[in-house]
C-alpha positions as a printed NumPy array, in Angstrom:
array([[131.52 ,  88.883,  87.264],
       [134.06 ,  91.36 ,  85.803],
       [136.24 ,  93.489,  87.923],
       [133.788,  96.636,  87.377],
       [131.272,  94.537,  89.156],
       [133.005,  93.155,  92.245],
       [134.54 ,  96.643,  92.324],
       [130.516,  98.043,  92.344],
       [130.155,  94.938,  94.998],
       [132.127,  96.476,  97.845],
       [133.651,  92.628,  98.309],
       [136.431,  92.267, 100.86 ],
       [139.377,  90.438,  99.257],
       [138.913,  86.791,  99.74 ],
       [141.389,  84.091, 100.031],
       [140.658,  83.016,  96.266],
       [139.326,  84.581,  93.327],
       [135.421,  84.171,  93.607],
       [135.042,  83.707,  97.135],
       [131.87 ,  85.327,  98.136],
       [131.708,  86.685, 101.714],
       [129.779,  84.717, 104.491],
       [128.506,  87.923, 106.135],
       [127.225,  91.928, 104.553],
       [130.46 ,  93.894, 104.87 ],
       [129.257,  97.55 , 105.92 ],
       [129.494,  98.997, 102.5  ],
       [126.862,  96.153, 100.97 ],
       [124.664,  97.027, 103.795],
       [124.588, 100.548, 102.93 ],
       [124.165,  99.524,  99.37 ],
       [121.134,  97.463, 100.2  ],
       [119.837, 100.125, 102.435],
       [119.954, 102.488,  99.333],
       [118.997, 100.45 ,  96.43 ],
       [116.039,  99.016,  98.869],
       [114.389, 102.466,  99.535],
       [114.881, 103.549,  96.565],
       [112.789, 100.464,  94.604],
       [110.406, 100.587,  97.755],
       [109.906, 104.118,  96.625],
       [109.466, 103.403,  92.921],
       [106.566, 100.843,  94.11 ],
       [104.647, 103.571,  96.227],
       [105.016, 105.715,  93.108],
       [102.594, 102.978,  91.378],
       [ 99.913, 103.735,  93.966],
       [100.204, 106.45 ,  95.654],
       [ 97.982, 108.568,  93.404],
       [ 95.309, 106.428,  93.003],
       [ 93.213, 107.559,  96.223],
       [ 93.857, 110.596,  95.346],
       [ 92.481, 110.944,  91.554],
       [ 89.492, 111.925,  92.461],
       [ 90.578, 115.518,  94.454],
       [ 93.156, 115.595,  92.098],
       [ 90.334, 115.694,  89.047],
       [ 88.392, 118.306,  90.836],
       [ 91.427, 120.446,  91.747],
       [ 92.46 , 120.55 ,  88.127],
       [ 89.841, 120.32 ,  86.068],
       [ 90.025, 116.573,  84.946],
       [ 86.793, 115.141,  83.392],
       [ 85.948, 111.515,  84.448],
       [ 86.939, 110.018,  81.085],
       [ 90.247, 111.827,  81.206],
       [ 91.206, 110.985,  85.035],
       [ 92.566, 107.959,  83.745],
       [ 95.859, 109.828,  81.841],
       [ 97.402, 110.469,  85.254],
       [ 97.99 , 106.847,  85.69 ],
       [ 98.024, 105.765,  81.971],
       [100.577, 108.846,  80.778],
       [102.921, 107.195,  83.919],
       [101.667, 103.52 ,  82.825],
       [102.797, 103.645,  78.741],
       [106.953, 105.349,  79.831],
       [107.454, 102.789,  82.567],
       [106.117,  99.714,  80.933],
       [107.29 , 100.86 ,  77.481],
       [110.328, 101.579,  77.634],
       [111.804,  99.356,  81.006],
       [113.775,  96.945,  78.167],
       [115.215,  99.427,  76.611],
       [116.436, 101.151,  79.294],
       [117.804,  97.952,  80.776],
       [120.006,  97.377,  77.684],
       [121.107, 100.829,  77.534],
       [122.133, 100.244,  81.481],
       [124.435,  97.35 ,  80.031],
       [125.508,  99.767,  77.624],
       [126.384, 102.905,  79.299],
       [126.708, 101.898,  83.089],
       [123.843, 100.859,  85.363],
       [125.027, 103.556,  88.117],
       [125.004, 105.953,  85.715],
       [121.643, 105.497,  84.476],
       [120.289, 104.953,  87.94 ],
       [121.432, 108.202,  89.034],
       [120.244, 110.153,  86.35 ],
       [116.718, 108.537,  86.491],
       [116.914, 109.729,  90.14 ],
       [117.593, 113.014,  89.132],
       [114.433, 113.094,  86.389],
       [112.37 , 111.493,  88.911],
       [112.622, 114.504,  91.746],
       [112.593, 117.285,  88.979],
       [109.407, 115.977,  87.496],
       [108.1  , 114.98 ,  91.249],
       [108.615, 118.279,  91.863],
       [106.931, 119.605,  88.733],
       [103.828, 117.239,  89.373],
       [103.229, 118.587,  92.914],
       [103.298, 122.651,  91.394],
       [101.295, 121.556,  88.466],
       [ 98.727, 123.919,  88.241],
       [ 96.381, 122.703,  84.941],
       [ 96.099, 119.236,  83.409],
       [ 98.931, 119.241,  80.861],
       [101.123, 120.315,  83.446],
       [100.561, 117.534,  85.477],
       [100.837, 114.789,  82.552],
       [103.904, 116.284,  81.465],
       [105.541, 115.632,  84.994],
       [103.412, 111.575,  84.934],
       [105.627, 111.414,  81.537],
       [108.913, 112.03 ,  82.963],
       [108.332, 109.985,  86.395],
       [107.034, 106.957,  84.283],
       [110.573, 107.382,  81.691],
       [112.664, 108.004,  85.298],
       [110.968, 104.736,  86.507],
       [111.602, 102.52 ,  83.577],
       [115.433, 103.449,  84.348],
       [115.799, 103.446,  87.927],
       [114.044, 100.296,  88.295],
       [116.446,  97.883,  85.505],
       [119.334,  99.664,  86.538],
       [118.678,  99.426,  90.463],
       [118.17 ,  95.64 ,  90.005],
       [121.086,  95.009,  88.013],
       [123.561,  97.16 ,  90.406],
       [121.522,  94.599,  93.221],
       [122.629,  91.313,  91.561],
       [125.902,  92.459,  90.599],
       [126.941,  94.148,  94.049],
       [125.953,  90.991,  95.726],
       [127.556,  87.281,  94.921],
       [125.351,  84.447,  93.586],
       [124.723,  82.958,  96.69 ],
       [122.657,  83.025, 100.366],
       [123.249,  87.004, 100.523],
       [122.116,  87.575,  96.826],
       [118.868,  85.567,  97.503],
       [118.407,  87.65 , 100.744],
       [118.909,  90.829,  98.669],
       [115.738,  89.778,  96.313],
       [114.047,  88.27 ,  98.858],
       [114.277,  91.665, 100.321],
       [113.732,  93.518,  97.512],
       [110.73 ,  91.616,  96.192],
       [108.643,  92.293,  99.348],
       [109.209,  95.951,  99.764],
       [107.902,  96.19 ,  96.161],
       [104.7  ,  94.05 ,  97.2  ],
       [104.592,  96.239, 100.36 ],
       [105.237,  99.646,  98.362],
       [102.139,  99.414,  96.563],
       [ 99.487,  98.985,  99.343],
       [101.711, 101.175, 101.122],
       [101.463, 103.676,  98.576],
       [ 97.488, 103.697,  98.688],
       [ 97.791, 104.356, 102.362],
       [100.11 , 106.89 , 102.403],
       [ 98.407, 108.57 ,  99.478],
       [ 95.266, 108.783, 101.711],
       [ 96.765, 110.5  , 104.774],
       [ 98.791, 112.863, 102.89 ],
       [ 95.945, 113.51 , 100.576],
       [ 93.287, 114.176, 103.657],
       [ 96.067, 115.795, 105.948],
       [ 98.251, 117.833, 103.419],
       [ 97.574, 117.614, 100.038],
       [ 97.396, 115.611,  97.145],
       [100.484, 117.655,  95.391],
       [102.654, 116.028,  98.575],
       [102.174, 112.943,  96.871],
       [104.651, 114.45 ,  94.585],
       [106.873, 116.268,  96.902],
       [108.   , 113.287,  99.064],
       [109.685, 111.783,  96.597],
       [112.2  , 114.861,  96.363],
       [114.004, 114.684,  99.378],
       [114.509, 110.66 ,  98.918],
       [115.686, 111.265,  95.826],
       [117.967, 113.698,  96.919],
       [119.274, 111.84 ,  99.868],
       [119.908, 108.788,  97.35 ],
       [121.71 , 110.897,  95.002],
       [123.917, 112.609,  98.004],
       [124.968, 109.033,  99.455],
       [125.093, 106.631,  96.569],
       [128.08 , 108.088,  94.334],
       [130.178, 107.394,  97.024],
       [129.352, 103.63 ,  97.811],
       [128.148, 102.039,  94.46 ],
       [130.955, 102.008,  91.973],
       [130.08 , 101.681,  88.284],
       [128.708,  98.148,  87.018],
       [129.192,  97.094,  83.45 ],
       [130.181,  93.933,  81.756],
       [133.833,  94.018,  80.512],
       [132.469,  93.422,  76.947],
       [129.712,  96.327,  76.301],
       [126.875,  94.043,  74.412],
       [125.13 ,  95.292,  71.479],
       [122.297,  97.344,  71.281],
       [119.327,  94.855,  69.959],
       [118.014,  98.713,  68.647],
       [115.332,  96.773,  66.288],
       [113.999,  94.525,  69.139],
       [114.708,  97.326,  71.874],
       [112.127,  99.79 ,  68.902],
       [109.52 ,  96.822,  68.233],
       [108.688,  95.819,  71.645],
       [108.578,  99.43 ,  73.231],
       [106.59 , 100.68 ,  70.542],
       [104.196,  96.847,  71.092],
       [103.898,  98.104,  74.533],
       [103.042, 101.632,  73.788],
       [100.422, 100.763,  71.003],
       [ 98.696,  97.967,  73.692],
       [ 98.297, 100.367,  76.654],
       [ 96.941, 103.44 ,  74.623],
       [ 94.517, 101.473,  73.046],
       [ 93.143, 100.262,  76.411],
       [ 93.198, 103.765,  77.398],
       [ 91.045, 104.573,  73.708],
       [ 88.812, 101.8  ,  75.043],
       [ 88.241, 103.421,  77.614],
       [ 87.44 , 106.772,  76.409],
       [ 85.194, 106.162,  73.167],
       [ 84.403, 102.328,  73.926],
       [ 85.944,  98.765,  72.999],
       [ 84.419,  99.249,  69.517],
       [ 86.044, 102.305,  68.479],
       [ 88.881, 102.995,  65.659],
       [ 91.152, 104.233,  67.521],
       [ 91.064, 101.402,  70.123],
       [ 91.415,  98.29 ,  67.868],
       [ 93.863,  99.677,  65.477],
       [ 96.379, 100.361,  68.625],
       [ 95.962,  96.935,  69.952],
       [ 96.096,  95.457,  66.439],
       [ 99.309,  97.325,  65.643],
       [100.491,  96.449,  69.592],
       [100.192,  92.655,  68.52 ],
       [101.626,  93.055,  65.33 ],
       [104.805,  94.993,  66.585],
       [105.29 ,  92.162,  69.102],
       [105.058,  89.742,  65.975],
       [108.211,  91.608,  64.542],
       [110.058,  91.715,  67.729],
       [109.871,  87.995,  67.871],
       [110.947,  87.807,  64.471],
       [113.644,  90.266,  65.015],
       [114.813,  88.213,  68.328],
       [114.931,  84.829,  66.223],
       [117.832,  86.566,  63.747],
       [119.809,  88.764,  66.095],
       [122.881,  87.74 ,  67.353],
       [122.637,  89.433,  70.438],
       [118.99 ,  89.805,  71.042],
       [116.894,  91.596,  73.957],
       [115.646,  88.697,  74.862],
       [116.708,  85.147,  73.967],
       [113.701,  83.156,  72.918],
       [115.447,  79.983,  73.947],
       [115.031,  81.086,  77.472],
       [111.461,  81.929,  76.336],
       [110.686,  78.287,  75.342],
       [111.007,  77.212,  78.932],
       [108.074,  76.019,  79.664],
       [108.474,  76.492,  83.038],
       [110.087,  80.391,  82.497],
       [107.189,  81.405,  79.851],
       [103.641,  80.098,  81.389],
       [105.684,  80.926,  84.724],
       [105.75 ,  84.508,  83.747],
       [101.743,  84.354,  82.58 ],
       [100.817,  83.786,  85.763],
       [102.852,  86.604,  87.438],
       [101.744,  89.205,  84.863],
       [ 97.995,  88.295,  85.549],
       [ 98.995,  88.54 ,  89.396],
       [100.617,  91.772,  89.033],
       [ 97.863,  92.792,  86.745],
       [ 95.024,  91.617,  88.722],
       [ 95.362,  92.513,  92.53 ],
       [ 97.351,  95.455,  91.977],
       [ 94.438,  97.613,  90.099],
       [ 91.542,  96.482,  91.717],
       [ 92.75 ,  99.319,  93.767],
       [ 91.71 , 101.479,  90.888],
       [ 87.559, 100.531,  90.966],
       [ 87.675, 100.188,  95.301],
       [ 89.132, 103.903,  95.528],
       [ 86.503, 105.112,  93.079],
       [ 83.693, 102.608,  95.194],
       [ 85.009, 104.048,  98.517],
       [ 84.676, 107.754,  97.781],
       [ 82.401, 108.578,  94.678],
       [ 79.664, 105.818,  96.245],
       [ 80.156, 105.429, 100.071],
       [ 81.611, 108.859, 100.514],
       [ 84.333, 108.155, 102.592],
       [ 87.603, 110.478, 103.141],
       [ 90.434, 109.943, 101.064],
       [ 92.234, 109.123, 104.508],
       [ 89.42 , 106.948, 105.189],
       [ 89.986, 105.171, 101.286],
       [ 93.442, 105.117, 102.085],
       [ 93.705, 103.294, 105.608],
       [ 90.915, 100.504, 104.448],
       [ 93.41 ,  99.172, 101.72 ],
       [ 96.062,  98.68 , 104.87 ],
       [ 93.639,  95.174, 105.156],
       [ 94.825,  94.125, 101.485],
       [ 98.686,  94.984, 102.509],
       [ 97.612,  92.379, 105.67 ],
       [ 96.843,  89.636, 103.19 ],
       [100.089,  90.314, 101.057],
       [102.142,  89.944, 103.745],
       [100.359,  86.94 , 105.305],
       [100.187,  85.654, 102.095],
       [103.94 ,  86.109, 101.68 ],
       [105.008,  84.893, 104.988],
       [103.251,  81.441, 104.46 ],
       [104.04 ,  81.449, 100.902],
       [107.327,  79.441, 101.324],
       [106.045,  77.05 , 103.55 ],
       [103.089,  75.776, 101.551],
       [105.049,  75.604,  98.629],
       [107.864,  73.324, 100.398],
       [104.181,  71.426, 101.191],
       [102.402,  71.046,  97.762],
       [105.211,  72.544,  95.53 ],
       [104.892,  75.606,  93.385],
       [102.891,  74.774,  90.497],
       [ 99.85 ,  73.536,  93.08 ],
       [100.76 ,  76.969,  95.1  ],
       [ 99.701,  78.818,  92.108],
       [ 96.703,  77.054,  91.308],
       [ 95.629,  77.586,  95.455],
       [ 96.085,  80.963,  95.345],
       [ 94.66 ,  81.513,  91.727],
       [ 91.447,  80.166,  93.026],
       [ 91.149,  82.009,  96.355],
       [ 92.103,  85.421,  94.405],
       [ 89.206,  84.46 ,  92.234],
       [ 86.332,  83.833,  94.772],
       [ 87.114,  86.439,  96.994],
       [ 87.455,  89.354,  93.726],
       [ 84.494,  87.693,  92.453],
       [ 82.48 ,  88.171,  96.307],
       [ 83.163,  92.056,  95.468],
       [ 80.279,  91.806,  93.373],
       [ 78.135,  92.121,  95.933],
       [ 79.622,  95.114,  97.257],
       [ 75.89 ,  97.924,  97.724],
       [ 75.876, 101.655,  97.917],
       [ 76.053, 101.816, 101.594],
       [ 78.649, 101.478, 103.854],
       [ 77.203,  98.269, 105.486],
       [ 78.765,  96.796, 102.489],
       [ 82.462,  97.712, 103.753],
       [ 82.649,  94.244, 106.127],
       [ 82.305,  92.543, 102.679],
       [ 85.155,  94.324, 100.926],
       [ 87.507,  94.32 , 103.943],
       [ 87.048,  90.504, 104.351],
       [ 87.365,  89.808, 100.217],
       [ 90.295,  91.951, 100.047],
       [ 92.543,  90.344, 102.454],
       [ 91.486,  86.713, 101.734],
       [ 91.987,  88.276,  97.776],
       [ 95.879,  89.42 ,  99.184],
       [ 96.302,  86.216, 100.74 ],
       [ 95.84 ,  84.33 ,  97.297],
       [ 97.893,  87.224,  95.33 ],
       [100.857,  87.03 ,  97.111],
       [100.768,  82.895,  96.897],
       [100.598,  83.453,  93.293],
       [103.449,  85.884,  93.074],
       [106.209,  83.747,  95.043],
       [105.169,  80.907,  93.101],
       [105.646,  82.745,  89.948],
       [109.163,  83.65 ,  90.755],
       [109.894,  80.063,  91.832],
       [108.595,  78.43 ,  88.979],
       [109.71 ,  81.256,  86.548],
       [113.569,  80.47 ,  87.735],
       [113.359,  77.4  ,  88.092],
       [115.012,  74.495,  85.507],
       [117.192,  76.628,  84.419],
       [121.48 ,  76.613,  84.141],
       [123.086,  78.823,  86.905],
       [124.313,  81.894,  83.948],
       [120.892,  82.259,  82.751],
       [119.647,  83.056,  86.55 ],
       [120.479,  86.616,  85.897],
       [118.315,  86.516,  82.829],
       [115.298,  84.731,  84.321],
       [115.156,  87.045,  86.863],
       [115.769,  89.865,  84.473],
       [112.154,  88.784,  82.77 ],
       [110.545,  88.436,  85.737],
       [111.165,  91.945,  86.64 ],
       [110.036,  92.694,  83.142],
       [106.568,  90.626,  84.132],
       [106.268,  92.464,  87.222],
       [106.22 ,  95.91 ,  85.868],
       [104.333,  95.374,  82.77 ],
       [101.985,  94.1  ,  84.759],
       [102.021,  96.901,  87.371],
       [101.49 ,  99.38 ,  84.932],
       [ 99.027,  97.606,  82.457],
       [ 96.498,  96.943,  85.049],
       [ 94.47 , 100.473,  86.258],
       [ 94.281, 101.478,  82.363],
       [ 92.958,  97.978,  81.372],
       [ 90.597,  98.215,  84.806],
       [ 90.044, 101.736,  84.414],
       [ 89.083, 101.553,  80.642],
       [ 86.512,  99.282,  81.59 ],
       [ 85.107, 100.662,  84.55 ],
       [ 84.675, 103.991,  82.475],
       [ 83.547, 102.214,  79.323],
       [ 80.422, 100.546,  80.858],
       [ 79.53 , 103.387,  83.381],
       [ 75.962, 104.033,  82.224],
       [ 75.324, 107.818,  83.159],
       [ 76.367, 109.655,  86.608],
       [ 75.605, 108.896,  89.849],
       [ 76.657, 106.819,  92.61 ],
       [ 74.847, 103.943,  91.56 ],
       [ 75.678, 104.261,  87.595],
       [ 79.538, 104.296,  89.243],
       [ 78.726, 100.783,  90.795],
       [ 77.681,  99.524,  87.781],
       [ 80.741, 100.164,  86.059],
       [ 82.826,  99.078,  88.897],
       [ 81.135,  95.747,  89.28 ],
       [ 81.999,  95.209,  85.349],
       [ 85.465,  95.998,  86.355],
       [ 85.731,  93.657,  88.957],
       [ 83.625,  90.634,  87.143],
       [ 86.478,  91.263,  84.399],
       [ 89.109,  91.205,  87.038],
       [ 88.525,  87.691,  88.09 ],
       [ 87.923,  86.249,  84.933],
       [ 91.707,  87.354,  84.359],
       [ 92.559,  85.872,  87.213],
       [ 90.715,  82.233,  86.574],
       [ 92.171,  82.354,  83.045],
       [ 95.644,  82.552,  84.963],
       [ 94.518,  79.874,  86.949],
       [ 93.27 ,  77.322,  83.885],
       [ 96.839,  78.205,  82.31 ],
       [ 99.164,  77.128,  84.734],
       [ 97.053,  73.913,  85.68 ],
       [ 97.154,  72.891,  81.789],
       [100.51 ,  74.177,  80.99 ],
       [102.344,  74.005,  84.28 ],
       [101.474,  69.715,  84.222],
       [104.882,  68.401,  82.835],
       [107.05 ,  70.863,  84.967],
       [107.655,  69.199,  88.903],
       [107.136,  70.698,  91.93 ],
       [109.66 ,  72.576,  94.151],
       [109.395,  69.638,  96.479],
       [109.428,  67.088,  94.34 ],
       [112.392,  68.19 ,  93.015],
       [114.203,  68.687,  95.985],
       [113.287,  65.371,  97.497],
       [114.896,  63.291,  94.322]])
């Protein structure tokens, strides 16, 4: 750690150089406080908007086909450019860049919630989604390097890592009430004063956090893979809008895959490259990662099809939408409260495989879902169970993901599962919503079940393919417990 970061750490002196405190001193609990709400906050941002597409379409004069840019437009910034931005954290200063996303986020919040025609709106999804793919790199790297390697940093992203899991059902919820109570443009306007109070409070208790050698900029592998990420989510979003078949769709994804192609090859020659592929070869670290990007992928936009199956075909509220996905946050944090223990039982590859399968039954029981609200004991039931399995998934992703691995490349490991997390995030509702559009035969309520029951038969095949990786690839790599008990 260099002195810049055990400055940023707020560390008492300690009777030797390195000596990380037992206990938080008040300044790292105010830290944690602050970089806690704020990621929580970045995590309702993901959802919050989805229950309320719908009046938001209406309101402004969105077409159907075209709904799906509210999400997408914030999807391609924060997925696109979140390694780049982490670099230029190194780079430039993580507090720095944290602030100033802060400071883009409540100016374009505030934008979004006085947008008064379509473009208006996008523009202000543009700058949140940029504003996210800072705040969220720099906010974790001012986490690990404010707290020492150690009980109190695992606390920290134990911490961390289930607000975010709670911030997104959270976000559905609270994007129902305020929705049905308010409006939807107060989706928007409560992230403005949290922004604010972060940005009053945190210049005077985080310091600045850079290494004492400023790395190079990969700016070839930091170009190829943003503009890989870019080309892959507009060409779901093309899919979505003039079919899987179209030009415009398969040359984006083509050009996606070949872009990632070159950032490989660009990683293999760099000296300093965005990502090290011999961390990459891991098995352990790279089919780790596959499953937590289908996780994230998976659970976290079925919330997409259910708020369109809740309102355009049973008619419910967006309140009403927005308080029946509190059942899914039940299974998330069931699922992550028993998490541990089970994998301490059967270890962390068979943790993945359990929850792989029960995420696929119960998404795959949604098909039964009918046009009447009798149906909604089916999809409260499959949803929960469906959380349960997520959430086993996604703590034995980040087990298995930093696991076999030498103590200074932690910080990387953890680095790419962040990476994971938020590429899968933001990937998901275009890829779900591209389908559910694309095989929506005509109007209607029951034309909108047919698409949505595409949408969710596609959903769980993602998830079983997740499933059949990490029992095939996951075989040579032992369990938690295993390895603890030799």
């Amino acid at each position: 750690m260099s002195v810049t970061d055990t400055e940023a750490a707020g560390i008492a002196p300690g009777p030797a150089v390195g000596t990380a405190p037992a206990v938080l001193t008040p300044r790292l609990r105010l830290v944690l406080v602050l970089l806690l709400a704020t990621q929580f906050m970045l995590a309702v941002d993901f959802a919050i908007l989805n229950v309320a597409l719908p009046v938001i379409g209406e309101g402004l004069g969105f077409s159907m086909a075209n709904l799906q840019w509210i999400a997408t437009s914030f999807a391609l910034c924060a997925a696109g450019f979140t390694l780049l931005f982490g670099r230029v954290a190194d780079l430039f200063g993580r507090r720095r860049l944290f602030l100033c996303g802060l400071v883009v986020l409540g100016a374009a919040s505030l934008v979004g919630g006085l947008a008064r025609n379509p473009e208006m709106l996008i523009t202000a999804r543009v700058f949140q989604g940029l504003a996210t793919a800072a705040v969220t790199p720099a906010g974790l790297s001012l986490l690990t390097t404010s707290f020492p390697e150690g009980p109190l940093r695992e606390k920290a992203l134990g911490l961390n890592g289930a607000l975010m899991s709670t911030g997104f059902t959270t976000g559905a919820v609270l994007g129902g009430l305020l929705t049905d109570l308010l409006s939807w443009r107060w989706a928007f306007f409560i992230n403005v004063p949290v922004a604010l109070a972060v940005l009053l409070v945190a210049p005077r208790i985080i310091k600045e956090s850079r290494p004492d050698e400023r790395p190079k900029l990969d700016v070839p592998g930091a170009v190829s893979v943003t503009l890989a990420l870019l080309a892959i989510v507009f060409g779901l979003t093309q899919a979505g809008e003039k079919g899987w078949g179209s030009a415009g769709a398969l040359l984006s994804l083509a050009a996606g895959v070949v872009l990632l192609l070159v950032f490989y090859a660009v990683e293999r020659k760099v000296s300093a490259p965005l990502v090290p592929l011999g961390v990459l070869g891991k098995r352990s670290v790279a089919w780790g990662n596959v499953a937590g990007l289908i996780a994230f992928l998976t659970e976290t936009s079925l919330v997409f099809p259910l708020t369109l199956y809740l309102q355009d075909v049973l008619g419910f509220s967006p309140l009403a939408a927005g308080l029946s996905f509190g059942v899914l946050g039940l299974g998330t944090v069931t699922g992550g409260t028993t998490a541990p223990k089970i994998i301490g039982m059967i270890g962390s590859k068979r943790t993945l495989i359990l929850g792989g399968i029960l995420q696929t039954v119960f998404t795959a029981a949604l098909l039964g879902l009918g046009d009447d609200r009798s149906w909604m004991w089916l999809m409260l039931i499959a949803s929960f169970a469906g959380g349960v399995g997520n959430m086993l998934v996604i703590v034995g992703f980040m087990v298995t993901a930093t696991s076999g691995l030498a103590d200074h490349e932690q910080g990387l490991a953890t680095g790419l599962a962040t990476v994971t997390q938020q590429v899968g995030i933001t990937m998901g509702t275009p890829i779900m919503s591209a389908v559910a559009t694309g095989s929506m035969a005509g109007i209607g309520a029951s034309a909108i079940l047919g698409g949505l029951k595409v949408a969710i038969a596609v959903n769980a095949a993602i998830v079983l393919v997740g499933v059949l990786t990490s029992a095939l690839f996951l075989r040579g790599a032992r369990s938690t417990a295993r390895s603890t008990a030799r």
